[in-house]
Predicted model as a PDB file, atoms N, CA, C, CB and O in Angstrom, pLDDT in the B-factor column:
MODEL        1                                                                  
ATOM      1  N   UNK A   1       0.824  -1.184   0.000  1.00 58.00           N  
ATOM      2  CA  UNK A   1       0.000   0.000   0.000  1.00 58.00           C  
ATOM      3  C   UNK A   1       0.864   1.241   0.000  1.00 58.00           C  
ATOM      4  CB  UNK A   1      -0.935   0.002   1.192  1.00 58.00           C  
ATOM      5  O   UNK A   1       0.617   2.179  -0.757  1.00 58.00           O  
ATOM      6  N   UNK A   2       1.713   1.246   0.711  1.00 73.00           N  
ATOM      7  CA  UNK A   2       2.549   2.525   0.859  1.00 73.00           C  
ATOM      8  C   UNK A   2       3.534   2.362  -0.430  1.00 73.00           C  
ATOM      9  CB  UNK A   2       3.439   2.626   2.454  1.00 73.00           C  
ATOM     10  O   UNK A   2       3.586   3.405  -1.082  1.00 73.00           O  
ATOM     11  N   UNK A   3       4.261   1.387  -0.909  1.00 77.00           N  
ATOM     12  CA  UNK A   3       4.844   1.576  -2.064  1.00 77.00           C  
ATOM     13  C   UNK A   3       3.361   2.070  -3.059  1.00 77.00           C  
ATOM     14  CB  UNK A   3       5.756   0.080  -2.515  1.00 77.00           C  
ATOM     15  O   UNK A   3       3.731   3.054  -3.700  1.00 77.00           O  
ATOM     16  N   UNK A   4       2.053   1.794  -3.366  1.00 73.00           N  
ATOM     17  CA  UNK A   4       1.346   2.198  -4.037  1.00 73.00           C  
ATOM     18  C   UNK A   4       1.414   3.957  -3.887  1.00 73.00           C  
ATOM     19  CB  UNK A   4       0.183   1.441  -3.759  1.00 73.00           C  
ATOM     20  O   UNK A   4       2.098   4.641  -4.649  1.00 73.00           O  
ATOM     21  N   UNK A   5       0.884   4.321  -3.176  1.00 79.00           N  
ATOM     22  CA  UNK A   5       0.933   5.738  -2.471  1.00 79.00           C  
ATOM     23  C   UNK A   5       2.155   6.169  -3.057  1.00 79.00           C  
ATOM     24  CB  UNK A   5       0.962   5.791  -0.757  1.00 79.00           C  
ATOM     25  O   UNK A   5       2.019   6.901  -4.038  1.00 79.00           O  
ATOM     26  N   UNK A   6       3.195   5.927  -2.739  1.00 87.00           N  
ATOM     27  CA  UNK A   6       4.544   6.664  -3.139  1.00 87.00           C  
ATOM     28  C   UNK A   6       4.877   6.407  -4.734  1.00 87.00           C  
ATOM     29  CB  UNK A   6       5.874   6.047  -2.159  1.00 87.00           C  
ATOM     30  O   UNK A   6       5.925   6.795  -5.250  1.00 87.00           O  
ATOM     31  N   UNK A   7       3.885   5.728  -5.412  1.00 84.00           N  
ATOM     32  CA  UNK A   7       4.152   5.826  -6.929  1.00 84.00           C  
ATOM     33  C   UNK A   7       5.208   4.463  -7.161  1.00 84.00           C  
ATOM     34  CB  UNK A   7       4.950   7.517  -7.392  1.00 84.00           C  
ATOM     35  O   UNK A   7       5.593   4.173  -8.293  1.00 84.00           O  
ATOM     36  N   UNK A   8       5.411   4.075  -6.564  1.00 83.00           N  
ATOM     37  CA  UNK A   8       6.603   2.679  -7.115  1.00 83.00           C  
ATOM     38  C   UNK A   8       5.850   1.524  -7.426  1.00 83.00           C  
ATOM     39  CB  UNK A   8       7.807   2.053  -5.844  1.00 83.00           C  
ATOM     40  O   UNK A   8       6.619   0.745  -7.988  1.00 83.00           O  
ATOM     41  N   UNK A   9       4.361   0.878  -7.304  1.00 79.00           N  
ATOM     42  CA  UNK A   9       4.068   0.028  -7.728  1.00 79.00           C  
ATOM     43  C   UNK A   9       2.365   0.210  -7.782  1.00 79.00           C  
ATOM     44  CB  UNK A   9       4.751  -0.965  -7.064  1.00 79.00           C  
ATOM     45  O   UNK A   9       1.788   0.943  -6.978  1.00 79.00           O  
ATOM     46  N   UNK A  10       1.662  -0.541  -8.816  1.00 84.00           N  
ATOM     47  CA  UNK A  10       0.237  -0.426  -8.882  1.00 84.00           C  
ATOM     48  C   UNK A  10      -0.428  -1.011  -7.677  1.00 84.00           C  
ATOM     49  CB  UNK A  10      -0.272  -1.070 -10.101  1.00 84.00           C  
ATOM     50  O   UNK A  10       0.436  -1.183  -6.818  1.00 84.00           O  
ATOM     51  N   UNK A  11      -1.551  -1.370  -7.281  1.00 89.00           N  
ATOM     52  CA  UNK A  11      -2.760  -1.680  -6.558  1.00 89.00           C  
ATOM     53  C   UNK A  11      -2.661  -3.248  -6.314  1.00 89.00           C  
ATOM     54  CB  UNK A  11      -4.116  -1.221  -7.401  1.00 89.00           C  
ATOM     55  O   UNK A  11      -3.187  -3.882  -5.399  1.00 89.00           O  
ATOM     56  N   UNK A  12      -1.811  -3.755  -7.415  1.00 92.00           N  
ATOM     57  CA  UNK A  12      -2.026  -5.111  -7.628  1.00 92.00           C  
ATOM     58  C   UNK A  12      -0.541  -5.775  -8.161  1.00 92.00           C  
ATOM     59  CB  UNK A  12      -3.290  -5.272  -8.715  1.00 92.00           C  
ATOM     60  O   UNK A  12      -0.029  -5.460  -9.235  1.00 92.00           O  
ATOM     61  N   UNK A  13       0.045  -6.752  -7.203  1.00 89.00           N  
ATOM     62  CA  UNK A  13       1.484  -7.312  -7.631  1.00 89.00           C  
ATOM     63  C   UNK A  13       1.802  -8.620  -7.287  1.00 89.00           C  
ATOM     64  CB  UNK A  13       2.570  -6.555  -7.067  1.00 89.00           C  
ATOM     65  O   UNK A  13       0.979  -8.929  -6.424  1.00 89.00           O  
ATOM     66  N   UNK A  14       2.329  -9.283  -7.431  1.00 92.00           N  
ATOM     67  CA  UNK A  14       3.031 -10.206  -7.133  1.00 92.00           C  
ATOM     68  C   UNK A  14       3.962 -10.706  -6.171  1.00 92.00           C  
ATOM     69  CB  UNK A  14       3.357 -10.228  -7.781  1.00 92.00           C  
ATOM     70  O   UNK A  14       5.058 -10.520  -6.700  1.00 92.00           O  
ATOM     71  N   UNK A  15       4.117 -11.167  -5.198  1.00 90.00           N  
ATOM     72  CA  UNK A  15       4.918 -10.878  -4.538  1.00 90.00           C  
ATOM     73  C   UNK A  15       5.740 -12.428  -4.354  1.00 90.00           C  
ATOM     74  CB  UNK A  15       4.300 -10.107  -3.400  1.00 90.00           C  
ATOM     75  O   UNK A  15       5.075 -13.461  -4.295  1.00 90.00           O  
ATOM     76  N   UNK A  16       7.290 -12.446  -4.272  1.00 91.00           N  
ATOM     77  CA  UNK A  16       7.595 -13.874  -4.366  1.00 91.00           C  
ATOM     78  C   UNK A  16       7.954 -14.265  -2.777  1.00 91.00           C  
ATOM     79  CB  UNK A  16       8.918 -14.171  -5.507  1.00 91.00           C  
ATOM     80  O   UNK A  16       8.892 -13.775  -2.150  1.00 91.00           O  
ATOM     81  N   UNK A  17       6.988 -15.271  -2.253  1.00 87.00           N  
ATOM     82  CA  UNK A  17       7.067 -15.715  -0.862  1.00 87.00           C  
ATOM     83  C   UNK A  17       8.216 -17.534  -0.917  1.00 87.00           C  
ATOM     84  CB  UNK A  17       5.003 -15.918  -0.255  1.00 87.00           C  
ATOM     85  O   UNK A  17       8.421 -18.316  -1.845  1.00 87.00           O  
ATOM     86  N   UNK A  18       8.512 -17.535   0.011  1.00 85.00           N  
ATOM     87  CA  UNK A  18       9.482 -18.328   0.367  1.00 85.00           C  
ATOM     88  C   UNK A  18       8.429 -19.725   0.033  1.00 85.00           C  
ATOM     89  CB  UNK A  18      10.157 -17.993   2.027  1.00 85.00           C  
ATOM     90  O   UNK A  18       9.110 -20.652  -0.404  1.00 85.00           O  
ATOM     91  N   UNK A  19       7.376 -19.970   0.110  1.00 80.00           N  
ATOM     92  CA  UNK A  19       6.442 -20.670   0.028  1.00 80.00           C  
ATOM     93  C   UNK A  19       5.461 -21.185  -1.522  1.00 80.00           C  
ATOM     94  CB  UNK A  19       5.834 -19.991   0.938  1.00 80.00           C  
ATOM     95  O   UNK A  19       4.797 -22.202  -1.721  1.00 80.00           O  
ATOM     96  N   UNK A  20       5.788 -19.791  -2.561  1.00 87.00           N  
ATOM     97  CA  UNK A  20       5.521 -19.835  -3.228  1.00 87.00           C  
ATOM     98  C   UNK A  20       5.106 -18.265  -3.650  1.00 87.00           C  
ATOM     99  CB  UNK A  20       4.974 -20.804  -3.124  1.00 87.00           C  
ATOM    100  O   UNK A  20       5.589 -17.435  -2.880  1.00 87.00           O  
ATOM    101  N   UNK A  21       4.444 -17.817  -4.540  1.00 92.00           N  
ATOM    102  CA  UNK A  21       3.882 -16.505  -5.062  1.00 92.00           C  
ATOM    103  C   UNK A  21       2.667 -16.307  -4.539  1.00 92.00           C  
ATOM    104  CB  UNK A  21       3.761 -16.408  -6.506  1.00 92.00           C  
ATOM    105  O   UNK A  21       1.764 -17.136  -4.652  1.00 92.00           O  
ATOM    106  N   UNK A  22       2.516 -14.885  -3.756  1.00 93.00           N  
ATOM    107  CA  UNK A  22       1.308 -14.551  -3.140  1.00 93.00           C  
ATOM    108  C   UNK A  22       1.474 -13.483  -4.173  1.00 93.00           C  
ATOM    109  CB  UNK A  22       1.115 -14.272  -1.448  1.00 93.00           C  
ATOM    110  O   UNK A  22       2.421 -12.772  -4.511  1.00 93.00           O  
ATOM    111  N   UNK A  23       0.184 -13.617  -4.571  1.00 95.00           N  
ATOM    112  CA  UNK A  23      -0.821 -11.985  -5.360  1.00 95.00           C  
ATOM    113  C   UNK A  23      -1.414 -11.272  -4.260  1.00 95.00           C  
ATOM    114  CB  UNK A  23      -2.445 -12.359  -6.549  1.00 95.00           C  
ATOM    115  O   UNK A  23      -1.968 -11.738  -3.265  1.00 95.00           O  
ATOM    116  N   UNK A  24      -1.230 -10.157  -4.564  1.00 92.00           N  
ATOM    117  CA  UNK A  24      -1.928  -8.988  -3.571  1.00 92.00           C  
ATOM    118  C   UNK A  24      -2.560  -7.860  -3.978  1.00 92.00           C  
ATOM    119  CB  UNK A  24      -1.053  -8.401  -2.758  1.00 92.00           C  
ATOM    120  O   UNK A  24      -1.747  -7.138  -4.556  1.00 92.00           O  
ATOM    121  N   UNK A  25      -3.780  -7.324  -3.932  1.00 93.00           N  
ATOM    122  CA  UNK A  25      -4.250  -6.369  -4.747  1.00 93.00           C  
ATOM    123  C   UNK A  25      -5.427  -5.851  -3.790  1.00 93.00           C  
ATOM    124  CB  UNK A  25      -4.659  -6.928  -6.241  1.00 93.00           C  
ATOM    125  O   UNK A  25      -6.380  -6.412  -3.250  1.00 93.00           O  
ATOM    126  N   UNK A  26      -4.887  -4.382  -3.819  1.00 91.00           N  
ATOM    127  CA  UNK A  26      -5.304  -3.031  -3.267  1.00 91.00           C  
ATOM    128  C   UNK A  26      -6.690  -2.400  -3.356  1.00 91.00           C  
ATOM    129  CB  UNK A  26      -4.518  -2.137  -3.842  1.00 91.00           C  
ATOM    130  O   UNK A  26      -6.858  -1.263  -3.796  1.00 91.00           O  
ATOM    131  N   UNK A  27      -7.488  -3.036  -3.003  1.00 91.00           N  
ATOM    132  CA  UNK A  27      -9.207  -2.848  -3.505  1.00 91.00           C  
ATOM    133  C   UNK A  27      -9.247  -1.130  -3.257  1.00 91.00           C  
ATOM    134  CB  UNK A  27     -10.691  -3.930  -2.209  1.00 91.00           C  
ATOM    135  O   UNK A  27      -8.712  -0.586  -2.291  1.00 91.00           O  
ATOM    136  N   UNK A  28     -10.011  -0.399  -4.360  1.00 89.00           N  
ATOM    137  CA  UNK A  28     -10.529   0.589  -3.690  1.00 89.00           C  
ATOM    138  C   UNK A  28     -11.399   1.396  -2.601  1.00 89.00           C  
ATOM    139  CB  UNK A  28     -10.664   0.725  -4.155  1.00 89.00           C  
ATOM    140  O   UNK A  28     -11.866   2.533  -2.663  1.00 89.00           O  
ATOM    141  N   UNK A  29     -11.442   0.688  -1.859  1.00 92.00           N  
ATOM    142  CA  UNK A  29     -12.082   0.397  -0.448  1.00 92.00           C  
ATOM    143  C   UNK A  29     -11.240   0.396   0.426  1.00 92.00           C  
ATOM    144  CB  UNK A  29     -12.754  -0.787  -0.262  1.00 92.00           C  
ATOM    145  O   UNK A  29     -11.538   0.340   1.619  1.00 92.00           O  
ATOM    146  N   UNK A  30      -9.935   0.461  -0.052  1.00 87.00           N  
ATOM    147  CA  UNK A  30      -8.835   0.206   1.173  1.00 87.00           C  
ATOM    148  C   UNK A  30      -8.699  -1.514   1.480  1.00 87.00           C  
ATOM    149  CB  UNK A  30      -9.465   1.092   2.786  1.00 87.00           C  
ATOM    150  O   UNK A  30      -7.683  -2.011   1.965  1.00 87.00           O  
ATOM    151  N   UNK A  31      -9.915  -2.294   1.102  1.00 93.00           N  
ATOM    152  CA  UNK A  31      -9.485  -3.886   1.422  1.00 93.00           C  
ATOM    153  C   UNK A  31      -8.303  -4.252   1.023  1.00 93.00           C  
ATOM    154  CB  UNK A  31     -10.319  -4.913   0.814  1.00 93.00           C  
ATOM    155  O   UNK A  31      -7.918  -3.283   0.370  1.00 93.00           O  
ATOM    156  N   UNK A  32      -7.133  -5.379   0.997  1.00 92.00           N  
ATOM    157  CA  UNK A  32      -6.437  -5.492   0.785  1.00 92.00           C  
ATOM    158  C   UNK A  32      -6.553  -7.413   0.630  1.00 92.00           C  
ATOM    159  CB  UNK A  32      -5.752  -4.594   1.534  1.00 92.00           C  
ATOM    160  O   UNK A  32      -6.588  -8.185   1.589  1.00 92.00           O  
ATOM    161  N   UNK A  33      -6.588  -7.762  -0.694  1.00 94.00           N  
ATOM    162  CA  UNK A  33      -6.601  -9.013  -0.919  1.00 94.00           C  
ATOM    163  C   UNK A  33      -5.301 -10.190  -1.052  1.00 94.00           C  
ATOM    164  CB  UNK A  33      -7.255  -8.916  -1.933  1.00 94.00           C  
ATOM    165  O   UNK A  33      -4.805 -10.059  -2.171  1.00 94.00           O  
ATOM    166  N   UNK A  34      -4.866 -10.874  -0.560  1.00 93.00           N  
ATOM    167  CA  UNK A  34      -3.840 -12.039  -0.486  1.00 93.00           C  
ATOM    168  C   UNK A  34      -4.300 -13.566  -0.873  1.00 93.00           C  
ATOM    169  CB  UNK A  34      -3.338 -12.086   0.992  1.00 93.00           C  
ATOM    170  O   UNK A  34      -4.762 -14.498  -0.214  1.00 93.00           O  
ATOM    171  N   UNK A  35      -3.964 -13.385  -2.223  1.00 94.00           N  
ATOM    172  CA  UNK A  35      -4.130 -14.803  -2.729  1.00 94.00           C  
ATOM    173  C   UNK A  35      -3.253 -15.498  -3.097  1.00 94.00           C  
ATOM    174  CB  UNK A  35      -4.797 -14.938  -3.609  1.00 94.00           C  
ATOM    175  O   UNK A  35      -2.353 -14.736  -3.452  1.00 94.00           O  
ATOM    176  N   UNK A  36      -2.812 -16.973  -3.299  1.00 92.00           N  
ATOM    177  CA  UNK A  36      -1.869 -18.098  -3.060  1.00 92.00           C  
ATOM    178  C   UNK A  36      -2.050 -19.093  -2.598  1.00 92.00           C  
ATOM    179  CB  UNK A  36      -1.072 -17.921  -2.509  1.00 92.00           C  
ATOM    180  O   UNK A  36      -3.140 -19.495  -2.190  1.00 92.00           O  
ATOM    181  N   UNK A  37      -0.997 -19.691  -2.573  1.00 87.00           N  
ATOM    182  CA  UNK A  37      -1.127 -21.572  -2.065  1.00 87.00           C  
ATOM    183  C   UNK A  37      -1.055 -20.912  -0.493  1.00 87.00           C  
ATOM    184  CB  UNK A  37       0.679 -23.139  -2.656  1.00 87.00           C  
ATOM    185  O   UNK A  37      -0.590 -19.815  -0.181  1.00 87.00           O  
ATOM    186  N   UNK A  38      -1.887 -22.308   0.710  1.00 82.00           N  
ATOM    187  CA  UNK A  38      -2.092 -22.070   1.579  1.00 82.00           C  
ATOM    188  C   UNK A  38      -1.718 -23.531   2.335  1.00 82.00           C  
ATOM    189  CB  UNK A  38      -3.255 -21.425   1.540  1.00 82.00           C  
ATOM    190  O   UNK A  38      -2.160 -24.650   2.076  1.00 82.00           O  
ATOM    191  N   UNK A  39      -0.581 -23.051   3.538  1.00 81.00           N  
ATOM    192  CA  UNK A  39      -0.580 -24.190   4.208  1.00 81.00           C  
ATOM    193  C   UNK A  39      -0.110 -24.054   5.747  1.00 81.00           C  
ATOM    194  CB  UNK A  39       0.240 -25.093   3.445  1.00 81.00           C  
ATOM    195  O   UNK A  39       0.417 -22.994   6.082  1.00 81.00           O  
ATOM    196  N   UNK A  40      -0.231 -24.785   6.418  1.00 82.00           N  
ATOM    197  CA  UNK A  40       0.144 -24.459   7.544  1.00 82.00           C  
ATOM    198  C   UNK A  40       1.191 -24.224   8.095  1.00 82.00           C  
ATOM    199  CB  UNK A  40      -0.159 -24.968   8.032  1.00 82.00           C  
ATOM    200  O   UNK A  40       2.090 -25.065   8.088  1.00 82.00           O  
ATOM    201  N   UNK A  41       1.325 -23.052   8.692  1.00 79.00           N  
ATOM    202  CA  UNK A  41       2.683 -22.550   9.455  1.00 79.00           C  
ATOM    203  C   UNK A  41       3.028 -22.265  10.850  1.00 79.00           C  
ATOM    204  CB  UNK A  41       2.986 -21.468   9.009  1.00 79.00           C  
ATOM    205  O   UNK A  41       4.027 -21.677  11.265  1.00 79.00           O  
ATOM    206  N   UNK A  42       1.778 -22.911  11.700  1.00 84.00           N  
ATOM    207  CA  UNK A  42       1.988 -22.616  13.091  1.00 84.00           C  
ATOM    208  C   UNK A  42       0.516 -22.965  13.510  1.00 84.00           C  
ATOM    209  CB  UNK A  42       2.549 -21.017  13.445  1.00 84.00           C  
ATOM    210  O   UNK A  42      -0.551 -22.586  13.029  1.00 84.00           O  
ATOM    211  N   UNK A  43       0.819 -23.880  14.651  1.00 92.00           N  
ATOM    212  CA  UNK A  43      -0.375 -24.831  15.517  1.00 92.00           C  
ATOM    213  C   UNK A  43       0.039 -24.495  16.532  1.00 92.00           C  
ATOM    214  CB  UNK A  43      -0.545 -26.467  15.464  1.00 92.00           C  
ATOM    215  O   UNK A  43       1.154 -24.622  17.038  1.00 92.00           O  
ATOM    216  N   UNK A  44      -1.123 -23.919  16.968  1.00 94.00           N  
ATOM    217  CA  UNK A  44      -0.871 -23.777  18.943  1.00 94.00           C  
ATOM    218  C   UNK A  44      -2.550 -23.175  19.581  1.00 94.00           C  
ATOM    219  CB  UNK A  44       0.821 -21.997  19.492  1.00 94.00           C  
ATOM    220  O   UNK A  44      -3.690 -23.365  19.158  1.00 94.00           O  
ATOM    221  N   UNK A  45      -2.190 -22.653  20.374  1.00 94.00           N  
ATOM    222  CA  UNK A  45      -3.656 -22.239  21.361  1.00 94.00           C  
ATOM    223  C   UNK A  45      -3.882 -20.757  21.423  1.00 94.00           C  
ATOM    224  CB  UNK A  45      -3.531 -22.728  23.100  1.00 94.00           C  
ATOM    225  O   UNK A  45      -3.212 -20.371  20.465  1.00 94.00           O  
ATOM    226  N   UNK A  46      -4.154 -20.217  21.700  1.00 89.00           N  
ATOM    227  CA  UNK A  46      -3.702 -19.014  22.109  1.00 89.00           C  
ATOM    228  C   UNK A  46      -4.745 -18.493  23.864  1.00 89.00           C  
ATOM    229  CB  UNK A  46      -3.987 -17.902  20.524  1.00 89.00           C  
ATOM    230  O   UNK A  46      -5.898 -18.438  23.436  1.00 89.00           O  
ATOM    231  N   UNK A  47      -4.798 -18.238  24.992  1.00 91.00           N  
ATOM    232  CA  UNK A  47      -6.327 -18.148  25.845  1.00 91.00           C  
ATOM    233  C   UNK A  47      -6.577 -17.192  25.541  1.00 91.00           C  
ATOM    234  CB  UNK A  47      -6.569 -18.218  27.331  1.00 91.00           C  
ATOM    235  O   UNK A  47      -5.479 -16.642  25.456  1.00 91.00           O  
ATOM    236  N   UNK A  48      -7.518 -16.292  25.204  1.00 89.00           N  
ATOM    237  CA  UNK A  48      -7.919 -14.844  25.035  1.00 89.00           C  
ATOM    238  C   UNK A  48      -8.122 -14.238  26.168  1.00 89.00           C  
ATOM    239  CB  UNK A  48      -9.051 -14.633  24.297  1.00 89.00           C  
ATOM    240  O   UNK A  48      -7.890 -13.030  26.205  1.00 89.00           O  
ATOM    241  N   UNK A  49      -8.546 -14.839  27.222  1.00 89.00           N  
ATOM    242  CA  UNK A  49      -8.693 -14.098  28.399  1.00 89.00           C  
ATOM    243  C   UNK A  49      -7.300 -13.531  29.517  1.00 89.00           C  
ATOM    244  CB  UNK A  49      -9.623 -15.036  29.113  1.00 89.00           C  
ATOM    245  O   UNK A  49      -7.512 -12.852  30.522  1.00 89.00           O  
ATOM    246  N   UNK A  50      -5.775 -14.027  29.026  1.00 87.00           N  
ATOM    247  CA  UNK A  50      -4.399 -13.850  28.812  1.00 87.00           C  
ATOM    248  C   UNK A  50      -4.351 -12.213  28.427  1.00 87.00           C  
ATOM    249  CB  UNK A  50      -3.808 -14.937  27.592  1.00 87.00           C  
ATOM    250  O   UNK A  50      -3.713 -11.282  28.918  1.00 87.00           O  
ATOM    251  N   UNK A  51      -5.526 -12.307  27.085  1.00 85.00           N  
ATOM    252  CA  UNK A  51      -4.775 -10.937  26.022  1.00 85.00           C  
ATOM    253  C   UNK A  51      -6.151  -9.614  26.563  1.00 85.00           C  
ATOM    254  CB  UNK A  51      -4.857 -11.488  23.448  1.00 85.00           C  
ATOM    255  O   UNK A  51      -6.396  -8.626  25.872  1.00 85.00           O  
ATOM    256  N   UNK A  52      -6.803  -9.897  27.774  1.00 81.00           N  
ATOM    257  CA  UNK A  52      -7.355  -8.744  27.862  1.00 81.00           C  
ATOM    258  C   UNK A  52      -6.936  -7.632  28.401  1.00 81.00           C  
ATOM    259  CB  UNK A  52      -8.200  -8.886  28.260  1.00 81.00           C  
ATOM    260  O   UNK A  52      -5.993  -7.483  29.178  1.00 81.00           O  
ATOM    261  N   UNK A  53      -7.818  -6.677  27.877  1.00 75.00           N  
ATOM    262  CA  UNK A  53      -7.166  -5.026  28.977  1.00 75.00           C  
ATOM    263  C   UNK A  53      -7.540  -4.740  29.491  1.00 75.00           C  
ATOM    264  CB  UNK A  53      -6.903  -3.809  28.856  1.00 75.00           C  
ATOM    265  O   UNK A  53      -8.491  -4.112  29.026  1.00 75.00           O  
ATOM    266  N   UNK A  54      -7.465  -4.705  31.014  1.00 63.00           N  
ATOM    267  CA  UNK A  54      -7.925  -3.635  31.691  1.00 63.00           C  
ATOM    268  C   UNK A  54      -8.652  -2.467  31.869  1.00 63.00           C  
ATOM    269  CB  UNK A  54      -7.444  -3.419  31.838  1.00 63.00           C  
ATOM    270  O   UNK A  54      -8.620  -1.878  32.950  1.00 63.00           O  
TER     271      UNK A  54                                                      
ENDMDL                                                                          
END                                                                             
């Protein structure tokens, strides 16, 4: 997004991940889409009641 903004790349690119090629493209809405092969990279728990605030 910020390389978009600063003029160095369009809305929509390619990006080469260690995993394979993720596409990414800059909806005009501000959404931001990530598409690619999908696999798992981390199994665990997390408690949410750990991550509350005060």
């Amino acid at each position: 997004m910020g390389a978009h903004r600063r003029g160095f790349a369009a809305r929509a690119a390619r990006v080469e991940m260690p995993g394979g090629p993720l596409q990414i493209h800059w909806a005009d809405d501000d959404h931001v889409l990530m598409t690619g092969a999908v696999r798992t990279a981390f199994r665990g728990t997390v408690n949410l009641a750990d991550m509350a605030h005060d």
